[in-house]
Structure formats: C-alpha cells, structure tokens
C-alpha positions as CSV (number, residue, x, y, z in Angstrom):
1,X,-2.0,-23.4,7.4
2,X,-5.5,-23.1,8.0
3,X,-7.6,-21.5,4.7
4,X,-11.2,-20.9,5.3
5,X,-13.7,-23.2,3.0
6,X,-14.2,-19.9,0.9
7,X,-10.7,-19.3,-0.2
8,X,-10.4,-23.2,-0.7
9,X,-13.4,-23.1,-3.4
10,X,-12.0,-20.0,-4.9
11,X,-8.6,-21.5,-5.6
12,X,-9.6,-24.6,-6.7
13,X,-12.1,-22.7,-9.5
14,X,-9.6,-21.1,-10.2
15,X,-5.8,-22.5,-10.8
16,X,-5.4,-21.7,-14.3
17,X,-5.1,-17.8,-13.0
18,X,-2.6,-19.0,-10.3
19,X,-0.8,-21.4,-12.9
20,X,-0.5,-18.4,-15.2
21,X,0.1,-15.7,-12.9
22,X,-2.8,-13.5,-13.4
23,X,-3.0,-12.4,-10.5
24,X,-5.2,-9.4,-11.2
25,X,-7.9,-11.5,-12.5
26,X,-8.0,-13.4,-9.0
27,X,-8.0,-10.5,-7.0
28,X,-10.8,-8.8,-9.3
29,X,-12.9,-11.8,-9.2
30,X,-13.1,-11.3,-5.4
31,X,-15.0,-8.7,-3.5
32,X,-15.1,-9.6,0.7
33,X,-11.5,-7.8,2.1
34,X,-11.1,-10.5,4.5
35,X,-10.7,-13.0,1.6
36,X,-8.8,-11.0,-0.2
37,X,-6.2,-10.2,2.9
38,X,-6.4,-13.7,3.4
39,X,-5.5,-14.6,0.4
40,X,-2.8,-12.7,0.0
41,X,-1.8,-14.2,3.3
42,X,-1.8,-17.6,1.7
43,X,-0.1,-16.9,-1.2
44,X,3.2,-14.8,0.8
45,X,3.5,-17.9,2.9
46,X,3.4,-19.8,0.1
47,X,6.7,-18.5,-1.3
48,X,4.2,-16.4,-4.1
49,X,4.7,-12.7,-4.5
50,X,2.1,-11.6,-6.6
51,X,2.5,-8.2,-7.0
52,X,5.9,-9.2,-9.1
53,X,3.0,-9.9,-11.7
54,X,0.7,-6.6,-11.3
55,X,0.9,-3.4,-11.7
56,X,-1.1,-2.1,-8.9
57,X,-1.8,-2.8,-5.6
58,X,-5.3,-3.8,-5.0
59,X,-8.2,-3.1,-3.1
60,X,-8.0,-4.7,0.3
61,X,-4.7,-6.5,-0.7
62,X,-3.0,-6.5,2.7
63,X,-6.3,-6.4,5.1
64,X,-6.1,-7.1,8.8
65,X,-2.3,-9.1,8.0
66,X,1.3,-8.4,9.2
67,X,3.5,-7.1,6.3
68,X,6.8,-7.6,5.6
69,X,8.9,-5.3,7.9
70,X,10.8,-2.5,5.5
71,X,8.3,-3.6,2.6
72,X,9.5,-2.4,-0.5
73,X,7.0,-2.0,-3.5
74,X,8.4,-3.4,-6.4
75,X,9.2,-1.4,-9.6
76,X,6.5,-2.6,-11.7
77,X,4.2,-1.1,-9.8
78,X,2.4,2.2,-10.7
79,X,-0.5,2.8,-8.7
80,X,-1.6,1.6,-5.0
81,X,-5.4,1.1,-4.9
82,X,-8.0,2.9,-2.0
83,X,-7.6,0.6,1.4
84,X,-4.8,-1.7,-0.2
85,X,-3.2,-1.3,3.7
86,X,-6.4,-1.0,5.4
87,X,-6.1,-2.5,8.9
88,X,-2.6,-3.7,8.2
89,X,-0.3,-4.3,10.7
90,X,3.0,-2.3,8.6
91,X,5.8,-0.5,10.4
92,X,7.5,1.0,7.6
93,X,7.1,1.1,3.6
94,X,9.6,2.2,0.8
95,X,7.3,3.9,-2.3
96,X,9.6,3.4,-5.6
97,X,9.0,6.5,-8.9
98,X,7.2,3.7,-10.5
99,X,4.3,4.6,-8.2
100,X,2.4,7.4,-9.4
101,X,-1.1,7.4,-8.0
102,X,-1.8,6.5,-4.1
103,X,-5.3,5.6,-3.3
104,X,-7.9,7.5,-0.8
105,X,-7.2,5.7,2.8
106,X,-4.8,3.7,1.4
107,X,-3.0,2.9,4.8
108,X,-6.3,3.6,6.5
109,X,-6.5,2.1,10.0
110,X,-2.8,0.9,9.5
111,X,0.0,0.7,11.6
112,X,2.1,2.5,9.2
113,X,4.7,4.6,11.2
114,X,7.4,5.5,8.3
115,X,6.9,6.1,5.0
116,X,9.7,6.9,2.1
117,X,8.7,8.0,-1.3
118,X,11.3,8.3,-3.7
119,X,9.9,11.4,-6.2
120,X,6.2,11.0,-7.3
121,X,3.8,13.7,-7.1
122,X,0.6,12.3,-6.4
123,X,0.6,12.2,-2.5
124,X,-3.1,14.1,-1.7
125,X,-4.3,14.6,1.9
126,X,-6.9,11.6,1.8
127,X,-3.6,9.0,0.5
128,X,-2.8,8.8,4.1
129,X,-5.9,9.2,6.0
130,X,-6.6,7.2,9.1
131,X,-2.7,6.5,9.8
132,X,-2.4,7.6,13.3
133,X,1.0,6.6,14.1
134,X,2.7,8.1,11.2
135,X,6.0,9.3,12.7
136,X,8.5,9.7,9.7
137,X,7.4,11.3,5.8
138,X,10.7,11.1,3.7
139,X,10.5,12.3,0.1
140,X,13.4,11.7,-2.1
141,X,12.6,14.4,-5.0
142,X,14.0,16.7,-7.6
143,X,11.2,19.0,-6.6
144,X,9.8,21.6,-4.0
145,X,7.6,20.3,-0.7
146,X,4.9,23.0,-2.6
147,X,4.7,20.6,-6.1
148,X,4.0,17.3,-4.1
149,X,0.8,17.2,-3.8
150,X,-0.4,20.4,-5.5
151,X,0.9,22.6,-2.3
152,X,0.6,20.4,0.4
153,X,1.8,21.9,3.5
154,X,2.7,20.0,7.0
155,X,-0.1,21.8,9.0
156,X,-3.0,21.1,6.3
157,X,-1.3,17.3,6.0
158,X,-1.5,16.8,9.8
159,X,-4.6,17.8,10.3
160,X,-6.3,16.0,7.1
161,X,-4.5,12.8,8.4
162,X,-5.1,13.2,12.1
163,X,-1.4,12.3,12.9
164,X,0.5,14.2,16.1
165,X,2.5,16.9,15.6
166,X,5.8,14.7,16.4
167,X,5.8,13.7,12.4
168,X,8.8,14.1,11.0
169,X,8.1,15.1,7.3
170,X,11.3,16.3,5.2
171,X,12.8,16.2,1.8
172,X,16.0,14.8,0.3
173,X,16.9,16.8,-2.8
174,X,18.3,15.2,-5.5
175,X,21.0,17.3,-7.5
C-alpha cells in the first residue's frame, strides 16, 4: 500500500489515538480532504473501521475513495458531517434512525445512486446537493412525506438537488 509521506508523519505522531481508538481526535487533528479520504482509505484496508468508534461521520471522511457497495452506517452513529461523501465513488447507502442530522452536500459530487433512510426527519434540500445520479429515495417512516424535512415535496427536492426526473422517491409506512 502506498501512503503519501504526510499521512506517514501523521500516524506515526500520532499512535496513541489509533491504539486507543480515538478516532475523532485523528480526524479533527486533520484539515486537507485528500488526507483525510486517504486516510480513511488506509485504515478500511487495514481491517480498521473507525466509525464503530464515532458518533459522526466526518468532514471529508470518504473523499475521492470507493466505498463499500450497500454501505450500511452503523448504529452508533448520529449525525453525517457537510461533504463526508464528497467526490465518493458510492452506489448505494442504508441511513439507520440513529442518524438524525445529514450535513449540507453531504454526498456532494458523489456517485450516490440509492439511498434508504429508515425514519429520521432531518433530510433538507442542501443534505443531498450535487448527487446527480440519485435514482432511488426510500424512507422507512411512521410519518407523512410532508414531516420529513419540514414539507419537502419531490418537485422542490429535484430541483434543489439537480437530480432527473426518473428519481424514484417513496415511502414505506410502518404500522
């Protein structure tokens, strides 16, 4: 595996945080998105998931790398960062409850093409900006399309994303 001389310094200054699983602190302590996407890189290949030990996903986390296909967030987190997907090469992602807050241009410049969101209510218009080949919205919810996202409608989406008309967008009602 081939890590640039930057990431190499900042992991060396810095095993305690990987030794002890903070994560966060790493991540924080870095402010270039192609360091941060690469080191995210570096630590999945590894065999390290480190968003088993966060509770967001941050800035830039997946920038300009392939994501698993069908990622699935895990439970423990609650909110996805601005441009956590920006530039990432991601077919599909499953959003868990646990998520509550999705970042402006979270998936910007993404190859995101499915998304399923299992019953949180703060999807806005700029969440899913810059994801031009959005094809599928599912939304597993107790609640009405007009409470998610404080009246979102599929015109206003569309055309605050940019996406073609050919998006599916429907909702799964939970009884």
């Amino acid at each position: 595996m081939n890590i640039s001389g930057k990431l190499k310094k900042i992991l060396e200054e810095n095993k305690d945080l990987i030794n002890n699983n903070n994560f966060k602190k790493l991540y924080d302590k870095i402010s270039d998105p192609l360091l941060i996407g690469e080191l995210t890189y570096v630590l999945y290949t590894s065999g390290i998931n480190p968003l088993k030990y966060m509770n967001e996903i941050p800035f830039y986390f997946f920038y300009e790398i392939t994501v698993p296909d069908d990622f699935l967030i895990p439970e423990n987190i609650t909110e996805i960062l601005p441009e956590a997907f920006t530039n990432a090469r991601i077919d599909s992602i499953y959003i868990p409850k646990s998520v509550s807050i999705i970042g402006r241009n979270a998936f910007f410049g993404s190859d995101l093409r499915s998304i399923s969101i299992d019953e949180f209510t703060n999807l806005s218009f700029n969440s899913l900006d810059g994801t031009r080949w959005l094809k599928t919205i599912a939304i597993r919810s107790k609640k009405a399309w007009a409470e998610i996202g404080g009246g979102l409608t599929k015109s206003a989406f569309l055309d605050s994303v940019g996406a073609s008309s050919e998006v599916k967008i429907w909702i799964e009602r939970e009884t």
